[in-house]
Structure formats: structure tokens, C-alpha cells
PDB file with SEQRES, HELIX, SHEET and CRYST1 records, atoms N, CA, C and O in Angstrom:
SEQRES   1 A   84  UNK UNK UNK UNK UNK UNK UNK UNK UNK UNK UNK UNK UNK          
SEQRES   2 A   84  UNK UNK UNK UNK UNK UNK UNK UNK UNK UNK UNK UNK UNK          
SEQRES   3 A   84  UNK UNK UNK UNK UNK UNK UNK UNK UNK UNK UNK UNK UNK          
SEQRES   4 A   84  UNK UNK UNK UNK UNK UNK UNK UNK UNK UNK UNK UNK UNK          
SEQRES   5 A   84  UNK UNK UNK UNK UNK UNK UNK UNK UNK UNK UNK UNK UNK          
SEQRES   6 A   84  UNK UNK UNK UNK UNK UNK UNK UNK UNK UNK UNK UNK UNK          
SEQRES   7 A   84  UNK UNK UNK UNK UNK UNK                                      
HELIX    1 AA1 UNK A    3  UNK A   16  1                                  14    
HELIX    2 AA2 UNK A   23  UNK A   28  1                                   6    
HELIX    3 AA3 UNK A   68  UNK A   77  1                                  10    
SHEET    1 AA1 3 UNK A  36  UNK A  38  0                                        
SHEET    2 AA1 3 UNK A  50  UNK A  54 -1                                        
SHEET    3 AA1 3 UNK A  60  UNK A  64 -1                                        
CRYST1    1.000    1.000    1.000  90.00  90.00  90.00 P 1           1          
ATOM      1  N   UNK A   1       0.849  -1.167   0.000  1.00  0.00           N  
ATOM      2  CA  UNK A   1       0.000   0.000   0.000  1.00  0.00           C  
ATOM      3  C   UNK A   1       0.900   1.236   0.000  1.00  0.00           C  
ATOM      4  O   UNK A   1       1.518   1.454   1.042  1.00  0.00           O  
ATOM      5  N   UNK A   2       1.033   1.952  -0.878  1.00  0.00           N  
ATOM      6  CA  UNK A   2       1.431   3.655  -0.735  1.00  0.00           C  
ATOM      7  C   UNK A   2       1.086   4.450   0.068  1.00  0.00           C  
ATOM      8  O   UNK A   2      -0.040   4.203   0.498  1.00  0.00           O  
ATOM      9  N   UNK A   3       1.501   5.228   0.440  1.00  0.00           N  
ATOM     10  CA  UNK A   3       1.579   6.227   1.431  1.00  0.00           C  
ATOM     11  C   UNK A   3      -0.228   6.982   0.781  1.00  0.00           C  
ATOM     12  O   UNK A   3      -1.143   7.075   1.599  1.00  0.00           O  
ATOM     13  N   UNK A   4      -0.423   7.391  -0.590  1.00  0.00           N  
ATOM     14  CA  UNK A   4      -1.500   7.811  -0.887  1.00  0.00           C  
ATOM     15  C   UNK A   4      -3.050   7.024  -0.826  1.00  0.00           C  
ATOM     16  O   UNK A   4      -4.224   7.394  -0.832  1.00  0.00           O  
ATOM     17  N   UNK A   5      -2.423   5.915  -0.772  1.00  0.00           N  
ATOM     18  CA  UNK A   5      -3.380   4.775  -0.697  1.00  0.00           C  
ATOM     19  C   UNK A   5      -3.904   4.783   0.940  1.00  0.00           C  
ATOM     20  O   UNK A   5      -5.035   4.969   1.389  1.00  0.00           O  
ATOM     21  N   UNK A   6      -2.530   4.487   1.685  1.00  0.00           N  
ATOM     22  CA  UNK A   6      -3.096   4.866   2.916  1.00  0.00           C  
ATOM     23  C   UNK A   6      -4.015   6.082   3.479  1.00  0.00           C  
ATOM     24  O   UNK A   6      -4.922   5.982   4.306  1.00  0.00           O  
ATOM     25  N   UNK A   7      -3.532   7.316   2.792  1.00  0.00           N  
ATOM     26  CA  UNK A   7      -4.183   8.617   3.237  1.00  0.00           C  
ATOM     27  C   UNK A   7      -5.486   8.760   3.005  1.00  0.00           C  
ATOM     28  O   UNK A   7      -6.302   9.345   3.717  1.00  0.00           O  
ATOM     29  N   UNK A   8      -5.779   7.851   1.320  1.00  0.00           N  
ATOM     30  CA  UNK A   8      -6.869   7.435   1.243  1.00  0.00           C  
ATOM     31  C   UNK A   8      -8.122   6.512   2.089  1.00  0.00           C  
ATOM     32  O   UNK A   8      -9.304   6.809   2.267  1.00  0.00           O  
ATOM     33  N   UNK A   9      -7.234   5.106   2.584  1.00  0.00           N  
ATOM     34  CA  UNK A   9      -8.339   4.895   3.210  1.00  0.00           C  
ATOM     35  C   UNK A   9      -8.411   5.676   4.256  1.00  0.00           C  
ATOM     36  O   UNK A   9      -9.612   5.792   4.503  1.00  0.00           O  
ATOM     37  N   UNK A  10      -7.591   6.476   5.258  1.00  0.00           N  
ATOM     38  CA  UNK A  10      -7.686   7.475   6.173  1.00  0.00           C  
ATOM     39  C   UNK A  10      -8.626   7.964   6.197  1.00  0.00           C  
ATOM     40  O   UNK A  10      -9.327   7.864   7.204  1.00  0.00           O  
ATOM     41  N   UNK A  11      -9.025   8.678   5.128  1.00  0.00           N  
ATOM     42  CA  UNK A  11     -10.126   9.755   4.972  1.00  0.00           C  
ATOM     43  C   UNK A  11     -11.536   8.624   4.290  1.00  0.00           C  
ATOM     44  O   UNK A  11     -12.720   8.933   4.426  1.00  0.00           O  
ATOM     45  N   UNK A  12     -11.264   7.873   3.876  1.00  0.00           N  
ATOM     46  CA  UNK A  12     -12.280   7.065   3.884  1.00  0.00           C  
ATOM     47  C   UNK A  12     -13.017   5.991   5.544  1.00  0.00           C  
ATOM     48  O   UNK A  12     -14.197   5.705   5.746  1.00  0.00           O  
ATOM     49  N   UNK A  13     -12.097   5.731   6.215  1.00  0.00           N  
ATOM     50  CA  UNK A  13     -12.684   5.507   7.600  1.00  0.00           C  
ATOM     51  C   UNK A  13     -12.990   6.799   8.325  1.00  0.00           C  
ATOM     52  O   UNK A  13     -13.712   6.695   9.316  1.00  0.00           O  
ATOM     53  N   UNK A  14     -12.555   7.993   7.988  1.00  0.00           N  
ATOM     54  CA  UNK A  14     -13.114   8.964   8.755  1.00  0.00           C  
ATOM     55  C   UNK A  14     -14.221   9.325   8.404  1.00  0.00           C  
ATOM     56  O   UNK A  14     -14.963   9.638   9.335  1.00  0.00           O  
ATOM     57  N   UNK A  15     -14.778   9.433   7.031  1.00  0.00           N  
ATOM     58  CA  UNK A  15     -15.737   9.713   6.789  1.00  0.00           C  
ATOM     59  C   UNK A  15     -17.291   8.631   6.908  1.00  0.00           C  
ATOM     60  O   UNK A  15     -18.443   8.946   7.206  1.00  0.00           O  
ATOM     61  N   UNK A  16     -16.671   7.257   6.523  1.00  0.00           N  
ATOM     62  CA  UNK A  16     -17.538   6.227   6.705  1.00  0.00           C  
ATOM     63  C   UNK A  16     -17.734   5.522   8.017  1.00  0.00           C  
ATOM     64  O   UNK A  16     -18.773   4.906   8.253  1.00  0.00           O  
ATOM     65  N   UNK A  17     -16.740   5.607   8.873  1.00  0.00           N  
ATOM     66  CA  UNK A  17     -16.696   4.275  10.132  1.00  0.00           C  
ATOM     67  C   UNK A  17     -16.267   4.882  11.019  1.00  0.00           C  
ATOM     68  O   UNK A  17     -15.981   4.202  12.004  1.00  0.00           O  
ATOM     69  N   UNK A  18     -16.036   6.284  11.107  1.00  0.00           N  
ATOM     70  CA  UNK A  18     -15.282   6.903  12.145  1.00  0.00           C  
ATOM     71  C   UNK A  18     -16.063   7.179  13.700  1.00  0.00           C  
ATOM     72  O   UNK A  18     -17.261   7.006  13.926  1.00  0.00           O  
ATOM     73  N   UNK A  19     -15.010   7.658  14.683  1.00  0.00           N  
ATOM     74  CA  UNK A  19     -16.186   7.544  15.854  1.00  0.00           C  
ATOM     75  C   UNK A  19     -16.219   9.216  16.106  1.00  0.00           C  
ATOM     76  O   UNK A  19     -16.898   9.675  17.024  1.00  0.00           O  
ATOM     77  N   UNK A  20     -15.340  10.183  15.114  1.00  0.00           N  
ATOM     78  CA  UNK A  20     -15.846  11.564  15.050  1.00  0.00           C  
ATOM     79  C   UNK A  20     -17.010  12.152  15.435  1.00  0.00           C  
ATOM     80  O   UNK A  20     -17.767  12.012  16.396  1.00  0.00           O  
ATOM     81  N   UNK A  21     -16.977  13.003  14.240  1.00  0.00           N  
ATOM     82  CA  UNK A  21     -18.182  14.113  13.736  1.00  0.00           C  
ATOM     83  C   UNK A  21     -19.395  13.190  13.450  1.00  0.00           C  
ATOM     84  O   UNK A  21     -20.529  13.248  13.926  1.00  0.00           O  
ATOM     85  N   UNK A  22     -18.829  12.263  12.488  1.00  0.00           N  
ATOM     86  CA  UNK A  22     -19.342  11.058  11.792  1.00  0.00           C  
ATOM     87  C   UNK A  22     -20.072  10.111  12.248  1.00  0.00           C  
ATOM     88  O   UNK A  22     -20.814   9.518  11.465  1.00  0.00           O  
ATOM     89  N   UNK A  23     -20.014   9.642  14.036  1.00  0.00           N  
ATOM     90  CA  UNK A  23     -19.987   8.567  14.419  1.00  0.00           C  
ATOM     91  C   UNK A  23     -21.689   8.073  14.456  1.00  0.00           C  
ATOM     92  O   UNK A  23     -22.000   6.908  14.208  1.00  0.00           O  
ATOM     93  N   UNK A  24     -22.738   9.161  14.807  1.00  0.00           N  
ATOM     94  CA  UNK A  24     -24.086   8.735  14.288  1.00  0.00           C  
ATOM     95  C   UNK A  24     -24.189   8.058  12.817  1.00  0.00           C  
ATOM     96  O   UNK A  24     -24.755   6.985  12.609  1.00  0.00           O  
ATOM     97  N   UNK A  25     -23.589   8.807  11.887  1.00  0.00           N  
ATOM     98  CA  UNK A  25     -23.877   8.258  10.228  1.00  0.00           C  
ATOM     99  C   UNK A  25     -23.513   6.789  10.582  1.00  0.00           C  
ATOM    100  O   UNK A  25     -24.421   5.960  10.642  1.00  0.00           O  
ATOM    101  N   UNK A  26     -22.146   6.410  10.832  1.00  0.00           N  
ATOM    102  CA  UNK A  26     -21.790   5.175  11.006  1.00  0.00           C  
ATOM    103  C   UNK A  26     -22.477   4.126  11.723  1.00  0.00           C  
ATOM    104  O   UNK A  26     -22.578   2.985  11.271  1.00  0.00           O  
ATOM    105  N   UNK A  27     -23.141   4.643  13.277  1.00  0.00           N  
ATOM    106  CA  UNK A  27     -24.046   3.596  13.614  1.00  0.00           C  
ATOM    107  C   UNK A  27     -25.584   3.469  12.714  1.00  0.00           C  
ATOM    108  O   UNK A  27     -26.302   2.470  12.765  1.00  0.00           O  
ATOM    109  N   UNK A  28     -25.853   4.572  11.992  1.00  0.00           N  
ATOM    110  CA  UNK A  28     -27.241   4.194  11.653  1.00  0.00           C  
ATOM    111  C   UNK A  28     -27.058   3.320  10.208  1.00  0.00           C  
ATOM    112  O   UNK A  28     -28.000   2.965   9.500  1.00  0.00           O  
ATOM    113  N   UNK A  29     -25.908   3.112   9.993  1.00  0.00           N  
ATOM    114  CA  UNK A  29     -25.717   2.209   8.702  1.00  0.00           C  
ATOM    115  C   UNK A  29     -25.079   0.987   9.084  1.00  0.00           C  
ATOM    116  O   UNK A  29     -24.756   0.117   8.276  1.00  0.00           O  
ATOM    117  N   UNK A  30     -24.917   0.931  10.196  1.00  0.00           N  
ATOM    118  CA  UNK A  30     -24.565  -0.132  10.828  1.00  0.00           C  
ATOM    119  C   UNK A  30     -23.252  -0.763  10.432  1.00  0.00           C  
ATOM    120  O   UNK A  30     -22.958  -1.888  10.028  1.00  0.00           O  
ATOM    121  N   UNK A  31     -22.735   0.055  10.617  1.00  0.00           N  
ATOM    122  CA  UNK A  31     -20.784  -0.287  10.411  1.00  0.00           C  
ATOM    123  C   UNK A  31     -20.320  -0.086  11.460  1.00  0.00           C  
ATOM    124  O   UNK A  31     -20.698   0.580  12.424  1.00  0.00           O  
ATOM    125  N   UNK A  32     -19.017  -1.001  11.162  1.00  0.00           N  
ATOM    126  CA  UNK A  32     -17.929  -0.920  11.776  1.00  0.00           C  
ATOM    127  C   UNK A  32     -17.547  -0.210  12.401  1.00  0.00           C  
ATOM    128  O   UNK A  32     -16.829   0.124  11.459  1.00  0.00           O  
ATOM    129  N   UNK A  33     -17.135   0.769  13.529  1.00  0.00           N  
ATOM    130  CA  UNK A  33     -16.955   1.811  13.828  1.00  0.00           C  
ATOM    131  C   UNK A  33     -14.685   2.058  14.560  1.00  0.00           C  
ATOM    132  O   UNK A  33     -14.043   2.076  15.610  1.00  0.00           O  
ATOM    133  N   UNK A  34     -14.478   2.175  13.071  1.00  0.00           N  
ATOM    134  CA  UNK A  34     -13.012   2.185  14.020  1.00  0.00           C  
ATOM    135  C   UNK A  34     -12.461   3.538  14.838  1.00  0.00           C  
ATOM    136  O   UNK A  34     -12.799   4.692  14.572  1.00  0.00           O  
ATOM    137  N   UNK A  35     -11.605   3.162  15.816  1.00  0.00           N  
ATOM    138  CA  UNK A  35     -11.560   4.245  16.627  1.00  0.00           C  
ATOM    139  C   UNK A  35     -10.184   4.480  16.489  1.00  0.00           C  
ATOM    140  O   UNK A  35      -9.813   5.615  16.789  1.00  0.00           O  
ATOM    141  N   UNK A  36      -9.321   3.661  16.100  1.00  0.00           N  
ATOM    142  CA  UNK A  36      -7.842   3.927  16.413  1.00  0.00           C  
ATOM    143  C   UNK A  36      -7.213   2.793  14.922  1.00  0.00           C  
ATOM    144  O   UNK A  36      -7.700   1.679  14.728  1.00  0.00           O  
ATOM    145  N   UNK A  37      -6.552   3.145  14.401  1.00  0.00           N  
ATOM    146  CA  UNK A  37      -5.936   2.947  13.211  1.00  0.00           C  
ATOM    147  C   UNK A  37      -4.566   2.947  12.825  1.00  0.00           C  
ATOM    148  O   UNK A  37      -4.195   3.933  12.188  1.00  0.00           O  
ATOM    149  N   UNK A  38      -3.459   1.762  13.154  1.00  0.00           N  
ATOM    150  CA  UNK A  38      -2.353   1.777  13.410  1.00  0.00           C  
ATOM    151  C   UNK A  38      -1.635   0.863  12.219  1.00  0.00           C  
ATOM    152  O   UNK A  38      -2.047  -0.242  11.868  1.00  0.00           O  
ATOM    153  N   UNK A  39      -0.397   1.597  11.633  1.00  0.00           N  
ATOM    154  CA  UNK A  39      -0.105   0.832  10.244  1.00  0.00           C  
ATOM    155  C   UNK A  39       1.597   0.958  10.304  1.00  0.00           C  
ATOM    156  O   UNK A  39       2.125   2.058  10.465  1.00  0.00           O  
ATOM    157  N   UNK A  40       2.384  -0.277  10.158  1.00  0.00           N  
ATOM    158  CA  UNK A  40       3.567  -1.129   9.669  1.00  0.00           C  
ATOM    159  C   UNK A  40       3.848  -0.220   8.048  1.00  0.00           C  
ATOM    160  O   UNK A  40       3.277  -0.527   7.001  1.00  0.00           O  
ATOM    161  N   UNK A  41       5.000   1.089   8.220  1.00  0.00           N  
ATOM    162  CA  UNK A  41       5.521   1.366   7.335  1.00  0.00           C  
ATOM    163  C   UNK A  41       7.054   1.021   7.197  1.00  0.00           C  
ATOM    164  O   UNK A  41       7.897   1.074   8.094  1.00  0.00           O  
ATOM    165  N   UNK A  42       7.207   0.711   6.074  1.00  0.00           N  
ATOM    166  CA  UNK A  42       8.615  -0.075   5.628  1.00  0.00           C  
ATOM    167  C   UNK A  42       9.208   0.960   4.644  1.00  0.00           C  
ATOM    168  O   UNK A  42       8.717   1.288   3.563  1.00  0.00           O  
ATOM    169  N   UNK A  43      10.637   1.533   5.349  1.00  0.00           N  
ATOM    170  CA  UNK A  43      10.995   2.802   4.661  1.00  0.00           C  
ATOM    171  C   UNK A  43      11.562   2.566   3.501  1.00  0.00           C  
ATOM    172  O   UNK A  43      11.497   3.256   2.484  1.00  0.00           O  
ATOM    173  N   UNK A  44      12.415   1.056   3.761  1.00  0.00           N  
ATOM    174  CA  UNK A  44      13.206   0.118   2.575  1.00  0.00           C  
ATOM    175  C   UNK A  44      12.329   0.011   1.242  1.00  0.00           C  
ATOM    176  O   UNK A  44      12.811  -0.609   0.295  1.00  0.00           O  
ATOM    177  N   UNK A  45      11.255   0.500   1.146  1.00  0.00           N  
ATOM    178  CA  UNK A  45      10.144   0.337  -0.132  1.00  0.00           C  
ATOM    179  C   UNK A  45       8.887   1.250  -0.017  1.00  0.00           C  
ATOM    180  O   UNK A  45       7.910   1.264  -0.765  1.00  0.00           O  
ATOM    181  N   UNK A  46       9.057   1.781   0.754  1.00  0.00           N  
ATOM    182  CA  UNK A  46       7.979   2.849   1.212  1.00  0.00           C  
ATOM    183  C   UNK A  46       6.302   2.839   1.082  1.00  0.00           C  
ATOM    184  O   UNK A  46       5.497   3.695   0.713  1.00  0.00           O  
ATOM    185  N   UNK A  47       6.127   1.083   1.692  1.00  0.00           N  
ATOM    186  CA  UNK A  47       4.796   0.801   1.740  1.00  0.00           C  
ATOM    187  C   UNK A  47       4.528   0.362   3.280  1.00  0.00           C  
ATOM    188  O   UNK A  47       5.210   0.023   4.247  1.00  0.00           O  
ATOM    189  N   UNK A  48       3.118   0.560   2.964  1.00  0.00           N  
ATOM    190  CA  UNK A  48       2.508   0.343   4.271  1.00  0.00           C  
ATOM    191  C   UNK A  48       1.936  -1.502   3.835  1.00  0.00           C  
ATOM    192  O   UNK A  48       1.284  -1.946   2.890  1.00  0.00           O  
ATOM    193  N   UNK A  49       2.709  -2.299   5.307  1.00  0.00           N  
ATOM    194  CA  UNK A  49       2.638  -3.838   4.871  1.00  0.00           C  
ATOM    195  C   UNK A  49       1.757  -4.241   5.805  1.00  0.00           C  
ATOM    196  O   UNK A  49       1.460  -5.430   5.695  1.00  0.00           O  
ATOM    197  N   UNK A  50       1.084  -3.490   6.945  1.00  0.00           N  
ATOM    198  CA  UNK A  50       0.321  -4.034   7.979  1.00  0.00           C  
ATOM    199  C   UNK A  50      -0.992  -2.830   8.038  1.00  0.00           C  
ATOM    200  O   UNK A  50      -0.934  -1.678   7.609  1.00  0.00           O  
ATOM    201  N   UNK A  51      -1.905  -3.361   8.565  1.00  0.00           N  
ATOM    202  CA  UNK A  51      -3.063  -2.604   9.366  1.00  0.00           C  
ATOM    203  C   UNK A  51      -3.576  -2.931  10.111  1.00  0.00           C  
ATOM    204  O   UNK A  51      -3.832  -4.126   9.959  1.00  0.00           O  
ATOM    205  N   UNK A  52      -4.055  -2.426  11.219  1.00  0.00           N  
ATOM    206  CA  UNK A  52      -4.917  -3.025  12.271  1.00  0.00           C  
ATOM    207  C   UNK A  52      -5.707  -1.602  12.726  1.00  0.00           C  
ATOM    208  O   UNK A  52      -5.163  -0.530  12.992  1.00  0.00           O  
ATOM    209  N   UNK A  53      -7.441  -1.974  12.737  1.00  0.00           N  
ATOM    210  CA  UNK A  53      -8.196  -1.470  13.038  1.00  0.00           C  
ATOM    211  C   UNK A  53      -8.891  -1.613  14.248  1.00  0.00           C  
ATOM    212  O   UNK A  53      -9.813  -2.428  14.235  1.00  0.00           O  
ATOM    213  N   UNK A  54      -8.640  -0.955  15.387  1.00  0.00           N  
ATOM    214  CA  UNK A  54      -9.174  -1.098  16.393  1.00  0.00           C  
ATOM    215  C   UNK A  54     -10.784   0.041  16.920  1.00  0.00           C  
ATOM    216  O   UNK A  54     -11.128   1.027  16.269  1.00  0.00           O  
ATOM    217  N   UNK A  55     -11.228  -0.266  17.703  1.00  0.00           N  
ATOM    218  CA  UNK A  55     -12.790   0.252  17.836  1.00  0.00           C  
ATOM    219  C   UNK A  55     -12.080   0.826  19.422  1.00  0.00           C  
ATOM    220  O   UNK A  55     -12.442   2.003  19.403  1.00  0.00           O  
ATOM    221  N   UNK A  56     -11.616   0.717  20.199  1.00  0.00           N  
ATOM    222  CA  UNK A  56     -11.583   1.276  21.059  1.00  0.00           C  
ATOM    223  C   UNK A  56     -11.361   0.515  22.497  1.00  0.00           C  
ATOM    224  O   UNK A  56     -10.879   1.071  23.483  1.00  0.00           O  
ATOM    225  N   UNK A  57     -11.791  -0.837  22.449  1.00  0.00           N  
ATOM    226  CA  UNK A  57     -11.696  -1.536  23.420  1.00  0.00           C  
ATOM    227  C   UNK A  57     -10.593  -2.501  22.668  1.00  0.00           C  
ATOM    228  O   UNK A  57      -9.907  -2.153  21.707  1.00  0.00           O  
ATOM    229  N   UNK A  58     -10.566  -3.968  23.403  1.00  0.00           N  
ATOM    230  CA  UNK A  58      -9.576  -5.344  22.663  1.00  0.00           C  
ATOM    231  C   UNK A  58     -10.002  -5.792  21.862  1.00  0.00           C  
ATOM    232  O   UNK A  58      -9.482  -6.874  21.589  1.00  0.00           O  
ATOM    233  N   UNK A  59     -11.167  -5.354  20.951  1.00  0.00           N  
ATOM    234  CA  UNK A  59     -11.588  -5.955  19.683  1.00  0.00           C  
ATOM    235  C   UNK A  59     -11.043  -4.921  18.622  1.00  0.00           C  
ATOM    236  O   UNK A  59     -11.031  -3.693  18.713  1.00  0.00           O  
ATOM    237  N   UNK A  60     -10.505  -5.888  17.386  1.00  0.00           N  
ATOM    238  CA  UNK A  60      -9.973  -5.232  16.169  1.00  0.00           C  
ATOM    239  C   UNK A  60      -9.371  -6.309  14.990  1.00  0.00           C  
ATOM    240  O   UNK A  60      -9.119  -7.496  15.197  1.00  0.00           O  
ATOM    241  N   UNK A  61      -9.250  -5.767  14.028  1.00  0.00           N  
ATOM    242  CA  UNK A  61      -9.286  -6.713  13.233  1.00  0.00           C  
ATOM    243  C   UNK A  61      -7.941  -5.763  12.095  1.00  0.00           C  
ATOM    244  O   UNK A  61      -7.925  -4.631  11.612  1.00  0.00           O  
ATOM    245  N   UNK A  62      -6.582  -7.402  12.032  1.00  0.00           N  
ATOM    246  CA  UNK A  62      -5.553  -6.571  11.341  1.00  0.00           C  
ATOM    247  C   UNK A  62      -5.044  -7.454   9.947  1.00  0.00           C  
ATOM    248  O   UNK A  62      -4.849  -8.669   9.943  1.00  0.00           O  
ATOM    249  N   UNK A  63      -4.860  -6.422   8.627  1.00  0.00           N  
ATOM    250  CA  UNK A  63      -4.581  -6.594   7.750  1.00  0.00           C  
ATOM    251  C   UNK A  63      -3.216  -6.550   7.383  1.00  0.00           C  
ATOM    252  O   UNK A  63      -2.627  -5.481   7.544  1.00  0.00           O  
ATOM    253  N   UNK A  64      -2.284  -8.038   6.673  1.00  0.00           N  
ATOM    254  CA  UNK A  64      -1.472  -7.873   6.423  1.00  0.00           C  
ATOM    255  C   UNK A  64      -1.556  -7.848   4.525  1.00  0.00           C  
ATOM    256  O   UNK A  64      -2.495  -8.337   3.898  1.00  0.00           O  
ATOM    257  N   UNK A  65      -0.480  -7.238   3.959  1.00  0.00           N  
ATOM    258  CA  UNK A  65      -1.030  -5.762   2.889  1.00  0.00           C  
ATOM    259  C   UNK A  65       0.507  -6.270   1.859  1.00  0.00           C  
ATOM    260  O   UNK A  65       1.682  -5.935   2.007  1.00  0.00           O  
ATOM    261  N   UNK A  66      -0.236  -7.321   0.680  1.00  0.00           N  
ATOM    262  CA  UNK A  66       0.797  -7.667  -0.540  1.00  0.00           C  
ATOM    263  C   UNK A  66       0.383  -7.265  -1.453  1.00  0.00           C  
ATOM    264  O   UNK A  66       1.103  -6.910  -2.386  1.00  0.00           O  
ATOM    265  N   UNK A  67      -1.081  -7.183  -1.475  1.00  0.00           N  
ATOM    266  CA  UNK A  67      -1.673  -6.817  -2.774  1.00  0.00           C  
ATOM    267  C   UNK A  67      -3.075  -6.020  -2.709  1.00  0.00           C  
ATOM    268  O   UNK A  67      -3.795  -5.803  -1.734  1.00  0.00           O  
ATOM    269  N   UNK A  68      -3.264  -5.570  -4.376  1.00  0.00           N  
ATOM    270  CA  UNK A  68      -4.317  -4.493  -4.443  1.00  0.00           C  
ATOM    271  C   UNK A  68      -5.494  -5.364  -3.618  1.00  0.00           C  
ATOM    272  O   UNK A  68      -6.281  -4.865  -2.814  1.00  0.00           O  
ATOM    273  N   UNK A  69      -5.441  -6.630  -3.961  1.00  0.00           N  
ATOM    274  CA  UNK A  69      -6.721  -7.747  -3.390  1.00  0.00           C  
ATOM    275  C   UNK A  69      -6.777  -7.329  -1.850  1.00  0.00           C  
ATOM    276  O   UNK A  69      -7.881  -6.997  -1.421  1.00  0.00           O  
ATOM    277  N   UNK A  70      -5.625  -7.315  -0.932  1.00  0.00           N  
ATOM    278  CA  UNK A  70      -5.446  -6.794   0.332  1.00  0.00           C  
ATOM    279  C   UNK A  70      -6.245  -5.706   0.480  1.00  0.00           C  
ATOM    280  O   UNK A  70      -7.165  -5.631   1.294  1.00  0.00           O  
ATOM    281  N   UNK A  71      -5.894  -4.802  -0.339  1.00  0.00           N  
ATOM    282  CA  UNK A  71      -6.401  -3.700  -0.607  1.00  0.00           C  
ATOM    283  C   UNK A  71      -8.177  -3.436   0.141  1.00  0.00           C  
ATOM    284  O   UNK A  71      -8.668  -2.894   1.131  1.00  0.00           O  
ATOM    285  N   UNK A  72      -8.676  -4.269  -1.166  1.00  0.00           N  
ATOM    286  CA  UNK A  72     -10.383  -4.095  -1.547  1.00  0.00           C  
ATOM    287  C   UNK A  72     -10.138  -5.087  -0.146  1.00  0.00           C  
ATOM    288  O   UNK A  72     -10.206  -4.215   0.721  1.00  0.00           O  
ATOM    289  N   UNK A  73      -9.981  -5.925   0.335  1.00  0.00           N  
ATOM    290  CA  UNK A  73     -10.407  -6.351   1.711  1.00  0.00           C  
ATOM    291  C   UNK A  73     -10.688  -5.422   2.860  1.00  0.00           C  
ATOM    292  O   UNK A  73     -11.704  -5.223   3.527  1.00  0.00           O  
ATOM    293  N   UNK A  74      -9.517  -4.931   2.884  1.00  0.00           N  
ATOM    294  CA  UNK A  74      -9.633  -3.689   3.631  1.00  0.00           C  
ATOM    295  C   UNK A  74     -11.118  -3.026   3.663  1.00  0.00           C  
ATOM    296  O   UNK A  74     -11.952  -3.128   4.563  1.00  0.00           O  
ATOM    297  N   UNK A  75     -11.206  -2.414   2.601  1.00  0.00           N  
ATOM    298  CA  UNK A  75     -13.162  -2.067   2.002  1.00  0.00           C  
ATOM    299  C   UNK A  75     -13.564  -2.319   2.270  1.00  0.00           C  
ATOM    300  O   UNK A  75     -14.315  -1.673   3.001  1.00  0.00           O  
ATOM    301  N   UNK A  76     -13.734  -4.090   2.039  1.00  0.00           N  
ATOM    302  CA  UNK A  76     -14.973  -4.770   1.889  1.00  0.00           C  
ATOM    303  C   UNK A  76     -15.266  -4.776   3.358  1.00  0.00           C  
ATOM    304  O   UNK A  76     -16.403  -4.561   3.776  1.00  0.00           O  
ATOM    305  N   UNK A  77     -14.052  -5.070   4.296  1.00  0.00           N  
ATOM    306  CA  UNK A  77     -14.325  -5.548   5.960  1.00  0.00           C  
ATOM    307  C   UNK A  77     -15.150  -3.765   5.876  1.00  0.00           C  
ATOM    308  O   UNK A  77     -16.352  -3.657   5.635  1.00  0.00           O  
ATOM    309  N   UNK A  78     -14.421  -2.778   6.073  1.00  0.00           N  
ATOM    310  CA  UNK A  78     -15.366  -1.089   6.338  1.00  0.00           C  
ATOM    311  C   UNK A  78     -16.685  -1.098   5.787  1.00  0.00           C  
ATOM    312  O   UNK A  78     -17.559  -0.315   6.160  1.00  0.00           O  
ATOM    313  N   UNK A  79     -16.862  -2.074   4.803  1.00  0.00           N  
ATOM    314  CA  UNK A  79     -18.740  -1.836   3.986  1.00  0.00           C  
ATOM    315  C   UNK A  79     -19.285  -2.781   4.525  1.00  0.00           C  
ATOM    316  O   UNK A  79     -20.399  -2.891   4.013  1.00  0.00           O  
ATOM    317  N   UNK A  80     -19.027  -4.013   5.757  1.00  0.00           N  
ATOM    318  CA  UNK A  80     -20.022  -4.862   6.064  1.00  0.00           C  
ATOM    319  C   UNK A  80     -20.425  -4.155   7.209  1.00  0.00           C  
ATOM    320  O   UNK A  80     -19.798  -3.646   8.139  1.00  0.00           O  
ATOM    321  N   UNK A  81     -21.784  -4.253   6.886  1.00  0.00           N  
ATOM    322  CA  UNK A  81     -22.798  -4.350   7.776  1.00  0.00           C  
ATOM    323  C   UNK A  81     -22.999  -5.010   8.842  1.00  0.00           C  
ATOM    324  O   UNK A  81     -23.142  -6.213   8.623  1.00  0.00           O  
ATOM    325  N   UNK A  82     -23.098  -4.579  10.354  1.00  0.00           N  
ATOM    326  CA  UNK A  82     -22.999  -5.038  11.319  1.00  0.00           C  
ATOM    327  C   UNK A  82     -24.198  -4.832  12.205  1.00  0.00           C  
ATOM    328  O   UNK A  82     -24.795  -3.791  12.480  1.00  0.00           O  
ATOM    329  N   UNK A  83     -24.432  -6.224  12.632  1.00  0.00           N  
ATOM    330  CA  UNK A  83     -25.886  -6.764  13.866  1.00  0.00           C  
ATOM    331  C   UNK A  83     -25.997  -5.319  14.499  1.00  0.00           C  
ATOM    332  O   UNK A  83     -25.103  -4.492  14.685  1.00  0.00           O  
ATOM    333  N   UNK A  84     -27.225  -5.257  14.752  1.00  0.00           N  
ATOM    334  CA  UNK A  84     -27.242  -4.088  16.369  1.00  0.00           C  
ATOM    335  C   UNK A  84     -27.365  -4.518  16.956  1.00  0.00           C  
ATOM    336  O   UNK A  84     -27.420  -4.024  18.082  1.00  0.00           O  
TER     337      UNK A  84                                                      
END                                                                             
């Protein structure tokens, strides 16, 4: 993942899953709600090879990052829909 890629999903969990400004939109669509967002940059190639999305307590869920497929996972986990 690139540094732009990252900034991207940045502003894409802030706007979709965030516990901000945002954080009503996010529960009434019933997502994910991450709270803290911590990422494995490798200066030797200047990608980001890890993610882990945490909500705020010991639940979180972390992505390790080879490919664009990694990528859209990333997404796909932020667009599922979650029980109330």
C-alpha cells in the first residue's frame, strides 16, 4: 500500500466508520466503527505492509497488505454491515 493509498483509506474511515463528527452516520448504517488505526511502514520500499483497526476496546481486526486484493479487503471488511 502507498503512502497515498493509505491517506486514502484514512479519509475514507473517517468519513464512513469513524467515531468523530461522523460517528451517528456510522451507527445508523450499521458499520464498523473504528476508533484507532495503526499501520507497519517499511521505509526500505515505502509501503505500508500491515493494518490493524481497532474500535476502542480489545476488539480489532488486522490486515497484512501484498496486494491491491489486500487492498479491496480492507473495504470490503469497512462496507459490512454489522448486527445491532
Amino acid at each position: 500500500m502507498t503512502p497515498q493509498q493509505y491517506c486514502d483509506l484514512l479519509l475514507y474511515i473517517e468519513e464512513n466508520n469513524g467515531w468523530g463528527a461522523n460517528m451517528y452516520k456510522t451507527i445508523e448504517k450499521h458499520r464498523v466503527a473504528v476508533k484507532y488505526v495503526d499501520a507497519c511502514f517499511d521505509s526500505r520500499d515505502g509501503r505500508v505492509w500491515r493494518i490493524s483497526l481497532r474500535n476502542g476496546g480489545n476488539e480489532g481486526r488486522t490486515f497484512q497488505i501484498n496486494s491491491e486484493e489486500d487492498i479491496k479487503r480492507i473495504y470490503a471488511f469497512l462496507d459490512t454491515e454489522r448486527s445491532h
